[in-house]
N, C-alpha and C positions, 0 to 999 in steps of 0.2 A: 563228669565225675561218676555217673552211675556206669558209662560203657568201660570206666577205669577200674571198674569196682569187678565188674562181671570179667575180665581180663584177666583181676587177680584171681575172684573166685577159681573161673577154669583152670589159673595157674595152678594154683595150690591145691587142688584133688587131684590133678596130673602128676603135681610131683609126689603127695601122699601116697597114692596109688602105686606108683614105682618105687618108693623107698620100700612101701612092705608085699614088693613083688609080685603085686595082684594084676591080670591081666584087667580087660574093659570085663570079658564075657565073667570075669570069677567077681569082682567088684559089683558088677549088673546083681551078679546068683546071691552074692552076700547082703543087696541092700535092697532087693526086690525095685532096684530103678532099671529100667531099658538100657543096653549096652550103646542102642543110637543116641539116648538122652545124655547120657555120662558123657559119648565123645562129642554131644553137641555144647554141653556145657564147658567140656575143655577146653574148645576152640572159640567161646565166647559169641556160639551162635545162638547160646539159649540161656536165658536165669533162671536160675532155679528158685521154687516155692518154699518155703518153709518148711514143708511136710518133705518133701524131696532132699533139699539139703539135712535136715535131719537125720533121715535115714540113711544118706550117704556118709555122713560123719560117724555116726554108729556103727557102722560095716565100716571105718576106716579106722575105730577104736578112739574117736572124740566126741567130746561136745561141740558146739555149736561155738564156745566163750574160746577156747582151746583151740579149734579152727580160724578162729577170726584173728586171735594173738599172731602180732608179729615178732617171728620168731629172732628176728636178727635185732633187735632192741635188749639192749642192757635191761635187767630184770632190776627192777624199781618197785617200793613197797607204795610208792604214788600213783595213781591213776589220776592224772588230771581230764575234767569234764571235757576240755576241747582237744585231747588226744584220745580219748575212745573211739573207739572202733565201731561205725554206726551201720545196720542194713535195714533196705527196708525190702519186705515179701514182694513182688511184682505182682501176685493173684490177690490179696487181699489190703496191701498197702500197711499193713502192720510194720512200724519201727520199733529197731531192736540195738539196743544199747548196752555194748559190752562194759560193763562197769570195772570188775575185777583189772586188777594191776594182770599185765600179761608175764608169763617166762618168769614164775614163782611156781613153787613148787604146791601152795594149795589146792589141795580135791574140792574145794568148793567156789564155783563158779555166780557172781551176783549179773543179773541183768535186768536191765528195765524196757519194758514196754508201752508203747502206747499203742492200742490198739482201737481200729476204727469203730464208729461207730455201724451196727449189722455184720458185720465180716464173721468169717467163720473158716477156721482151720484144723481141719483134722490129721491128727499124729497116731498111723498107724501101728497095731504091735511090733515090736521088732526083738527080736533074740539080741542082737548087740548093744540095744542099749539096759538089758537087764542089771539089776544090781546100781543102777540110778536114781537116787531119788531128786524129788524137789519137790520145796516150798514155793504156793503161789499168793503171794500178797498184797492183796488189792488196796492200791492208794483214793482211786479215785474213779466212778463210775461206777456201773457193775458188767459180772461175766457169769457167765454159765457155763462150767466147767464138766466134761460126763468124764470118769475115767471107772474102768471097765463097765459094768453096768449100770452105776449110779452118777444120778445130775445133781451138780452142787452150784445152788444162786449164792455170787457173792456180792456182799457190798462193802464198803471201806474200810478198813481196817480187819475184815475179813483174811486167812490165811487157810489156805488148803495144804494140806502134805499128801504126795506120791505118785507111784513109783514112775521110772521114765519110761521103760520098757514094756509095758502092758496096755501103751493104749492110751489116746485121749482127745477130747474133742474141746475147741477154746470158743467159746460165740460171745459176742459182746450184742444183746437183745434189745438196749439203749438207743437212744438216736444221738446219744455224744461218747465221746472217745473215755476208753476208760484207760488208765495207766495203773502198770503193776509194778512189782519188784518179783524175779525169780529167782530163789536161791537153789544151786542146781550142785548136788554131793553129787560126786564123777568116782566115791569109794564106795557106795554102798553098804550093806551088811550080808 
């Protein structure tokens, strides 16, 4: 299941990539990823991080909810729990759970996570995901969230707002998993 996953992965930046005419070397310049890692992840020699897919998504003008949607499915106002669209990070083992019904025309993206206990993922600045915001709402455990220079402890029912593009770092400092909900506007202001 996971080497089906990483198949499609590389599928689908392969074809994003070609639909909006981008070479390896112009996609690498746009998302700050190595032009070897892009065409390793195409051919399903490599999975990508969280911080990596990211910022490939953003140089390809998506989210992460947005990439993960299958595009050839009938657009449904239902997201049923056992047809989402689940990944888990291979560096940090964080799972990520496309909630949002896919192939609807909503700027606002929901995802849940559960994120391990210790793990730490950092989401560098990036230009293309400017104009992005999200809500981080913590269900259960705590996270330590830095976005640009300040660290915010959260605990349950805690909710952090902003922005995507400026930066941020996710640490879970707990010794048990915490799980979020991300509410991710892909319209910004």
């Amino acid at each position: 299941m996971e080497e089906e996953l990483e198949i499609a992965i590389g599928l689908r930046i392969r074809q994003l990539r070609i639909a909006r005419g981008l070479t390896l070397d112009e996609l690498a310049t746009a998302s700050g990823v190595s032009r070897a890692m892009i065409s390793r992840i195409e051919r399903a020699e490599a999975s990508p991080t969280a911080s990596l897919l990211a910022r490939l998504c953003a140089a390809l003008g998506l989210s992460l909810s947005a990439f993960f949607a299958e595009e050839d499915k009938l657009s449904s106002p239902l997201s049923r729990r056992n047809d989402q669209q689940v990944w888990r990070d291979p560096e940090t083992g964080y799972l990520r759970r496309s909630v949002s019904p896919s192939a609807t025309d909503s700027m606002v993206d929901l995802i849940e996570v559960v994120f391990p206990a210790g793990a730490r993922v950092s989401f560098p600045p990036h230009a293309a995901s400017h104009g992005m915001r999200q809500h981080v709402w913590l269900f259960e455990g705590e996270m330590e969230i830095t976005s640009r220079d300040t660290a915010y402890h959260l605990k349950p029912g805690d909710c952090l707002y902003m922005p995507v593009g400026e930066g941020h770092v996710f640490h879970n400092p707990s010794d048990g998993p915490a799980r979020y909900c991300v509410v991710l506007d892909r319209g910004g202001r």
